[in-house]
C-alpha positions as a printed NumPy array, in Angstrom:
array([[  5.509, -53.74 ,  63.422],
       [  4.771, -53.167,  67.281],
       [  7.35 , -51.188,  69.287],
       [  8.047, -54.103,  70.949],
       [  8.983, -56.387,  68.213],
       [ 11.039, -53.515,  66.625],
       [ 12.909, -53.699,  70.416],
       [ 13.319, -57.46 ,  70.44 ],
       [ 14.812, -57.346,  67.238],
       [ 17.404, -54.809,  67.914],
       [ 18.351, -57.101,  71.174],
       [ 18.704, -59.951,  69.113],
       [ 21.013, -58.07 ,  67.126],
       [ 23.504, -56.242,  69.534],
       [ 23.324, -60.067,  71.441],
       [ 24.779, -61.908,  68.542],
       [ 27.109, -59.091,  67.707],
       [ 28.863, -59.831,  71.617],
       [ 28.484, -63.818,  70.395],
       [ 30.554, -63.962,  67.344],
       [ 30.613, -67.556,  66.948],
       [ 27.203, -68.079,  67.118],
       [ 26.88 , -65.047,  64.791],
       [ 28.778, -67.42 ,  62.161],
       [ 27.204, -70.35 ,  63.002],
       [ 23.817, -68.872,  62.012],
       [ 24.884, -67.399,  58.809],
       [ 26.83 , -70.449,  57.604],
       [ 23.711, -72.251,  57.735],
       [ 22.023, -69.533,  55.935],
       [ 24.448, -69.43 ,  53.363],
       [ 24.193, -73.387,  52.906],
       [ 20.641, -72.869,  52.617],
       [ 20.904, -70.001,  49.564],
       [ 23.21 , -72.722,  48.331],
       [ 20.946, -75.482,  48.259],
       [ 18.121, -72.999,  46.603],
       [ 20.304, -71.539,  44.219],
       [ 21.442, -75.021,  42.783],
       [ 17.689, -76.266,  42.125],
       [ 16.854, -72.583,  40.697],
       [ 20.149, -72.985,  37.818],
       [ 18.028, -76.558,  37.176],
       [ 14.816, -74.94 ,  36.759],
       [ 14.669, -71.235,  36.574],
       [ 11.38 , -70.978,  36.217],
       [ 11.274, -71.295,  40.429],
       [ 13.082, -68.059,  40.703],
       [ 10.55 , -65.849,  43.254],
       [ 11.245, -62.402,  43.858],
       [ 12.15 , -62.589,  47.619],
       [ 12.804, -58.977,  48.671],
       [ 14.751, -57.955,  51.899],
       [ 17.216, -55.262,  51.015],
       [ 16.54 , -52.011,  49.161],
       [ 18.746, -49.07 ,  48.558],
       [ 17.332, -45.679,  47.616],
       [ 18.862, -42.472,  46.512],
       [ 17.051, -39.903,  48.624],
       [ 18.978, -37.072,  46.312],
       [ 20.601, -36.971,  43.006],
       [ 22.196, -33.524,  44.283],
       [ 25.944, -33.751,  45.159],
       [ 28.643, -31.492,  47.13 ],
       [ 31.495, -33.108,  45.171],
       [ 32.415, -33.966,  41.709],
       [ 34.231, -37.285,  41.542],
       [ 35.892, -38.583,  38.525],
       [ 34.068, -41.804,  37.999],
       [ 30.511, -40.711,  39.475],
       [ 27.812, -38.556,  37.357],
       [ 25.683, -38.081,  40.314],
       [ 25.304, -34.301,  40.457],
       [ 25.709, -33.32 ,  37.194],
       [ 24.893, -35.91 ,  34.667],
       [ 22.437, -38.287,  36.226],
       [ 18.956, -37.524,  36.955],
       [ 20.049, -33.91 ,  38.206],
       [ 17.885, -31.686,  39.768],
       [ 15.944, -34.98 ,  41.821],
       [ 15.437, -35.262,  44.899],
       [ 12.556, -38.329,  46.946],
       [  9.797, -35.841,  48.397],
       [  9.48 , -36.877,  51.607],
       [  5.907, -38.146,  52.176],
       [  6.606, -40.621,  48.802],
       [  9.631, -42.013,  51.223],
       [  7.633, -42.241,  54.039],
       [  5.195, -44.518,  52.31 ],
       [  7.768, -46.081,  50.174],
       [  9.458, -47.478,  53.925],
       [  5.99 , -48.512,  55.067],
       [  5.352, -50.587,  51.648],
       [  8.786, -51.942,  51.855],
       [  8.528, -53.128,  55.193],
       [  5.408, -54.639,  54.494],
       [  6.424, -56.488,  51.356],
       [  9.225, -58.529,  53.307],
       [ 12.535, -55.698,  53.44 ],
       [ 14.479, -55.969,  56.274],
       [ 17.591, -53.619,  55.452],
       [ 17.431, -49.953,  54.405],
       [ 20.177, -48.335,  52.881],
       [ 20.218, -44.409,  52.314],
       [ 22.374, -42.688,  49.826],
       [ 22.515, -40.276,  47.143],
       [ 23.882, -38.361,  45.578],
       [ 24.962, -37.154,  49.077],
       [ 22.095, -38.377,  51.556],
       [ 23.421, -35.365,  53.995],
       [ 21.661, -32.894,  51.844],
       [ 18.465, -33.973,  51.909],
       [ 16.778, -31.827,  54.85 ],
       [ 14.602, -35.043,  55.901],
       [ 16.661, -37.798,  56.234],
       [ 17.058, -37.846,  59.876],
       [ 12.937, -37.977,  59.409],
       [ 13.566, -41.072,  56.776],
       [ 16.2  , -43.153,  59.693],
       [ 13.621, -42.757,  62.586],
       [ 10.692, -43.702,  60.525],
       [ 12.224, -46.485,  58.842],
       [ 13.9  , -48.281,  62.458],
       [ 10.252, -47.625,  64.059],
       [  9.09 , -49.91 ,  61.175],
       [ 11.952, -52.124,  62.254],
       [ 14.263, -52.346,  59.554],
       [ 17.853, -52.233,  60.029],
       [ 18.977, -48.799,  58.372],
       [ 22.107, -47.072,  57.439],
       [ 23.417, -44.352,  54.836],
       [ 26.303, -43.859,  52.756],
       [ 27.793, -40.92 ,  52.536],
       [ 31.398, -39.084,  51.555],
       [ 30.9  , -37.581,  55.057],
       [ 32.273, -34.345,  54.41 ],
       [ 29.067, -32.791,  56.219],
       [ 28.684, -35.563,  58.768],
       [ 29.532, -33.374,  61.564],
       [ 27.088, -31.261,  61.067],
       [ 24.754, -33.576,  61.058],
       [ 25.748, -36.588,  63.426],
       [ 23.674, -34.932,  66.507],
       [ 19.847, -34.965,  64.609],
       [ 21.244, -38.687,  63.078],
       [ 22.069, -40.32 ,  66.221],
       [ 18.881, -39.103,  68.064],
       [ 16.86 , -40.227,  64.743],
       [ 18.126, -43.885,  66.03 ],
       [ 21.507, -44.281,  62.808],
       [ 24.097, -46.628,  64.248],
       [ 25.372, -47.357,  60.841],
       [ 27.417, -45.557,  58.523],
       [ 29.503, -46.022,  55.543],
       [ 32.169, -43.878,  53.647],
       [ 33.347, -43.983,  50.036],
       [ 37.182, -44.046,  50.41 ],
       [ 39.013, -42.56 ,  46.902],
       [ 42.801, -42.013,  48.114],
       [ 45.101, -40.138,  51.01 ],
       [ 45.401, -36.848,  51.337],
       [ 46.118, -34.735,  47.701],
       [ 44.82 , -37.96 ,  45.741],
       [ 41.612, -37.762,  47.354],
       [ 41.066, -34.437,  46.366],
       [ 42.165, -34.931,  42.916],
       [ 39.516, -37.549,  42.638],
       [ 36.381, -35.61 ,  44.292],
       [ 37.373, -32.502,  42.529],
       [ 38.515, -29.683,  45.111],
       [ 40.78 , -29.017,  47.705],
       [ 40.54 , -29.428,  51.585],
       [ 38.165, -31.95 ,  51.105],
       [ 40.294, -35.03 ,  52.774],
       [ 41.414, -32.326,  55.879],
       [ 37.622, -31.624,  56.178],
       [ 36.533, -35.264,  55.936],
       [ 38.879, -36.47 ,  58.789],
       [ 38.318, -33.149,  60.832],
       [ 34.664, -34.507,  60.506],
       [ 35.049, -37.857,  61.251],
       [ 37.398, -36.696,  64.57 ],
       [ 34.479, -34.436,  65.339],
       [ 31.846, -37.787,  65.071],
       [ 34.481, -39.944,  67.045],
       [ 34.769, -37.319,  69.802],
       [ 31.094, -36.752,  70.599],
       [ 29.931, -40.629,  70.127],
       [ 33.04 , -42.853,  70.082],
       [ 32.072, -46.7  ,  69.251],
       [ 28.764, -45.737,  69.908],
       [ 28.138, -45.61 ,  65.835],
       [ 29.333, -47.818,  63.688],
       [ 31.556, -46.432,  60.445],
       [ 33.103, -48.099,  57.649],
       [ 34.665, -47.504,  54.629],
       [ 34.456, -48.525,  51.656],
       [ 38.151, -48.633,  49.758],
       [ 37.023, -48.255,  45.876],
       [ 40.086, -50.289,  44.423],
       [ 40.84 , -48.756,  41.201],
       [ 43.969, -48.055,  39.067],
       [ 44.985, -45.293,  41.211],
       [ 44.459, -46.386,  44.599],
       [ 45.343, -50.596,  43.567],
       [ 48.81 , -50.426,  45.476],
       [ 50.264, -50.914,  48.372],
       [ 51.324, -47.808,  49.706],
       [ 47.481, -46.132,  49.275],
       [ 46.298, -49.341,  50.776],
       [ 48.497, -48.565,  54.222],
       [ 47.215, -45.375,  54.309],
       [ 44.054, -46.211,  54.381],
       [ 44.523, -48.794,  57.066],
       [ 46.192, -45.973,  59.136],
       [ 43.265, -44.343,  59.06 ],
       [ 41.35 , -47.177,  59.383],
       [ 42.9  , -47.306,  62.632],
       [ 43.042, -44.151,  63.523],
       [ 39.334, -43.844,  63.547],
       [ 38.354, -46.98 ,  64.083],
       [ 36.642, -47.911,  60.976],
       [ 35.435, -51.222,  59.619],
       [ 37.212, -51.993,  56.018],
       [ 35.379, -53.232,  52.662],
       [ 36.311, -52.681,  49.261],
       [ 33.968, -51.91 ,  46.143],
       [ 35.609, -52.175,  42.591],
       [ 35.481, -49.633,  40.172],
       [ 32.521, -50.497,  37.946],
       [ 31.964, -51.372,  34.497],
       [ 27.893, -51.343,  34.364],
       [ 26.503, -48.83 ,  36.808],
       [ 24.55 , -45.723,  35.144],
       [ 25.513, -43.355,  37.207],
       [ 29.621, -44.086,  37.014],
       [ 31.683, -42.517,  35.031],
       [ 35.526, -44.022,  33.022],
       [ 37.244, -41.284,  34.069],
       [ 39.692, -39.009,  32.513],
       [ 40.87 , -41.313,  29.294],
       [ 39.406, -44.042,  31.048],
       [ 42.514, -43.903,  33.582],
       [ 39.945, -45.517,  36.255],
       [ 39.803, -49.122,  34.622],
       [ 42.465, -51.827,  34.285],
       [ 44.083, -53.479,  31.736],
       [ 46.574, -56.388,  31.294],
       [ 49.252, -54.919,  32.256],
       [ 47.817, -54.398,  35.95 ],
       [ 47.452, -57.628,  36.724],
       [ 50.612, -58.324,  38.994],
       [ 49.674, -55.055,  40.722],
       [ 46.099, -56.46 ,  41.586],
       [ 47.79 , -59.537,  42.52 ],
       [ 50.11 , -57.772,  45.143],
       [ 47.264, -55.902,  46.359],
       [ 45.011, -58.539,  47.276],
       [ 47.26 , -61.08 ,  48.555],
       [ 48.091, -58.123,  51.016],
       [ 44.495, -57.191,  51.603],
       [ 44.41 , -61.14 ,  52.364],
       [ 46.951, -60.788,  55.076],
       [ 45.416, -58.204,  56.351],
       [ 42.161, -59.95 ,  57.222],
       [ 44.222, -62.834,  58.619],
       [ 45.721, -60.482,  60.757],
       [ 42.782, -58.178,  61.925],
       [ 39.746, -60.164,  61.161],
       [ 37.677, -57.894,  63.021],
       [ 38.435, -55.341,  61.05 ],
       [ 37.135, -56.174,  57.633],
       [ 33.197, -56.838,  56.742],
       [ 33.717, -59.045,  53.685],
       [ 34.526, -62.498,  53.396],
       [ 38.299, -63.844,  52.338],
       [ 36.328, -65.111,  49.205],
       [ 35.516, -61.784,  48.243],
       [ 38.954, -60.708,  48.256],
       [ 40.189, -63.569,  46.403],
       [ 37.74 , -62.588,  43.637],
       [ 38.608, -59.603,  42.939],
       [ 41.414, -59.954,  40.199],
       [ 39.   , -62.416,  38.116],
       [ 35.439, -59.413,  38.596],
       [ 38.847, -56.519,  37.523],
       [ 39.952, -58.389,  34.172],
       [ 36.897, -60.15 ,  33.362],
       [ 33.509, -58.07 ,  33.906],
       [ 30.961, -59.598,  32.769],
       [ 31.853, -62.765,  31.459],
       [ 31.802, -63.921,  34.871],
       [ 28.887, -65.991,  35.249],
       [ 27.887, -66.266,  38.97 ],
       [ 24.133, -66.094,  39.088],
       [ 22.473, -63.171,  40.509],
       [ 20.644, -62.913,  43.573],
       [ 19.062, -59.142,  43.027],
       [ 16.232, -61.048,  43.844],
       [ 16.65 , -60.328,  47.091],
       [ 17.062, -56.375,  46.002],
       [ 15.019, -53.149,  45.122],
       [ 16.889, -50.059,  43.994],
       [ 14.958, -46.567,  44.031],
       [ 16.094, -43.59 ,  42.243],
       [ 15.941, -39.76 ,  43.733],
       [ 13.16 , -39.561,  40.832],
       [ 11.348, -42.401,  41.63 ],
       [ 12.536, -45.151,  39.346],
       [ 12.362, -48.559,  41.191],
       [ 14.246, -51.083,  39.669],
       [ 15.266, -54.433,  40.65 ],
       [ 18.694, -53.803,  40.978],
       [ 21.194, -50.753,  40.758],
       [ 21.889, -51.599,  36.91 ],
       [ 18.54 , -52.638,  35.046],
       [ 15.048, -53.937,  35.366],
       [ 12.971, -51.568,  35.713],
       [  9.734, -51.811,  37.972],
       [  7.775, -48.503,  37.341],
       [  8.532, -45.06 ,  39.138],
       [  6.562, -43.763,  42.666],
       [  5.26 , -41.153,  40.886],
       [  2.736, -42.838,  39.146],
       [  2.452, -46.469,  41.74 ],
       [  3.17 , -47.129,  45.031],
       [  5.676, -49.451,  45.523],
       [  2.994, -51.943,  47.217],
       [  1.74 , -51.92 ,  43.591],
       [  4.592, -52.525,  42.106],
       [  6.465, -55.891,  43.947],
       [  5.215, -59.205,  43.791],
       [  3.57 , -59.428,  40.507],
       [  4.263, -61.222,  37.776],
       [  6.737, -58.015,  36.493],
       [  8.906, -58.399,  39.469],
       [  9.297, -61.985,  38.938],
       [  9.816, -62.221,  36.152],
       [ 12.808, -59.722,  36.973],
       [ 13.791, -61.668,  39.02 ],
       [ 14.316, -64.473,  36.843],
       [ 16.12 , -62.29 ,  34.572],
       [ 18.643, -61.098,  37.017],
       [ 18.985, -64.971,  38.549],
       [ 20.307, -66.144,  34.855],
       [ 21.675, -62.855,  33.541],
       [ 19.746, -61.313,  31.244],
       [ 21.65 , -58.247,  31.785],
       [ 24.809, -55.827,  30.976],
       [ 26.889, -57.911,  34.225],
       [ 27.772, -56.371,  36.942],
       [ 30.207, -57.389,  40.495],
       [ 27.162, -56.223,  43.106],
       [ 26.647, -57.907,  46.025],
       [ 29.705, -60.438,  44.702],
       [ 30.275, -61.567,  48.11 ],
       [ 27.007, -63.057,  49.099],
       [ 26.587, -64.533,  44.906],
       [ 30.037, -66.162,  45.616],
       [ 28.801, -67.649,  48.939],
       [ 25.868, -68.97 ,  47.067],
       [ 26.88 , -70.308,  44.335],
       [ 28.437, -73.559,  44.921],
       [ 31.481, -73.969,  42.15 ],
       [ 32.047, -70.215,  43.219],
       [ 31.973, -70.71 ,  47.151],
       [ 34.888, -73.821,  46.577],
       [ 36.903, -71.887,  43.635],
       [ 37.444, -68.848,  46.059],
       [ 36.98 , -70.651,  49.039],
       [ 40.252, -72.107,  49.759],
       [ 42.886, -70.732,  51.969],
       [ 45.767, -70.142,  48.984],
       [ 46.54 , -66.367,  47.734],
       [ 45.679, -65.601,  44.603]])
């Protein structure tokens, strides 16, 4: 993609982020469009087409924390780490086989020495491209980031203060996360674009750790989204005696907490990233996993591993591993289709992924958790 194009693009961009309305407008249609495709695919699945446009790849396996419900670091595929000419090429074949978004993680993405080398190469290919991190080292490395062209960041949120430690495993680490996100704030302001990501499980599903985190929310001025603790992911953990999960018992706490997470985004819109729908969903994805049956649309996805894997999706379907193919080789055949088809109809352990955009495409979904009442 020419310099110029990869210029346009990013005008287009910051334009219809100063035009919110017409922002809406154009993804409304979109999603009315995903609707209309993803009714005729439940008719005939055989139409399913792997159609892919976002991909998320663990640069490293290698952690500075130990969280409760995360094996990254210890457990899961330790010792890896994405050399980084197979990334390099891995962006250029991605690009080239129809991705649009990049999103770099880990593990912790900070520690891999070449990622501000990953975020420059992938936005002069002219994909939009952020990491997630736990920011802990984000100070440190915000100045080689910025200049590398990153604009977009996003946090894993566990608790406030004591309970945040508890969960990542040693102490200090919420004082040094907010002295680092101060740090970021001072040097570059609104200039970069943070949110976090509030991962609602049994110990944070209450109102009290939910104010907290919109205090600092606000205090920082970061965008809010919440992920739910998982039930399918390799690479997550149950916890101590499986305290992470809910059972029946939780569900008038889960009901307090969204209906206030819903009030919130009535009353600060511009804070949150995920649609009302999404929140009113999230009781129903908590108590019943996967016998939810909203069709998949990892179509749309590619998931690389920090040793190689490529898989469809962050759970299953395996595509083969960079070490042995590029991933040129490995999209678009009859493999990744049929994948795709797999995902599309759920031929799979279930997962919540991505539940916001399913919802909005799916139509029974999009008018169940569409409507205006709490839940």
């Amino acid at each position: 993609m020419s310099p110029l194009r990869v210029q346009i693009g990013r005008s287009l961009r910051a334009a219809l982020r100063r035009m919110p309305n017409v922002k809406s407008g154009i993804l409304r249609a979109g999603e009315w469009r995903d609707r209309r495709r993803h009714t005729a695919w439940e008719r005939d699945p055989s139409r399913v087409r792997a159609l892919p446009r976002k991909m998320t790849v663990a640069i490293t396996a290698a952690c500075d924390q130990r969280c409760v419900g995360c094996k990254y670091g210890r457990d899961f595929m330790p010792g890896h780490a994405l050399p980084t000419e197979v990334a390099m090429q891995l962006l250029e074949d991605a690009r080239d086989g129809g991705v649009r978004s990049v999103r770099l993680y880990g593990g912790e993405p900070l520690l891999h020495p070449d990622l501000p080398a990953m975020v420059s190469r992938s936005l002069e290919l002219g994909m939009s491209t952020y990491i997630t991190t736990n920011g802990i080292l984000l100070d440190r490395h915000i100045d080689d980031l910025f200049r590398a062209g990153l604009r977009g960041i996003t946090i894993g949120y566990y608790g406030h203060g004591d309970a945040y430690d508890a969960y990542v495993g040693a102490k200090g680490r919420f004082d040094r996360l907010t002295e680092s996100l101060r740090s970021v704030r001072s040097r570059y302001g609104s200039k970069v674009g943070i949110q976090l990501n509030y991962l609602v499980m049994r110990p944070t599903c209450n109102l009290d750790a939910l104010e907290d985190a919109w205090q600092f929310c606000e205090r920082f001025d970061l965008k809010f989204n919440t992920d739910l603790i998982h039930y399918s992911l390799p690479y997550f953990a149950q916890g101590r005696d499986n305290d992470l999960h809910f059972g029946d018992d939780d569900r008038d706490d889960v009901r307090v907490f969204v209906n206030r997470l819903l009030e919130l985004r009535d009353a600060f819109p511009h804070r949150f990233t995920e649609a009302a729908s999404s929140l009113r969903s999230i009781p129903d994805w908590l108590f019943l996993g996967p016998e939810i049956k909203i069709p998949c649309d990892a179509y749309k996805l590619l998931w690389v591993g920090a040793d190689g894997t490529v898989q469809l999706c962050y759970v299953t379907f395996p595509l083969g591993n960079l070490h042995e193919a590029r991933l040129r080789d490995l999209i678009h055949g009859p493999r990744h289709h049929e994948a795709a088809r797999g995902a599309f109809c759920l031929e799979c352990p279930g997962c919540h992924c991505e539940r916001q955009h399913r919802i909005a495409k799916h139509a029974p979904s999009y008018r169940r958790y569409g409507s205006g009442a709490a839940v």
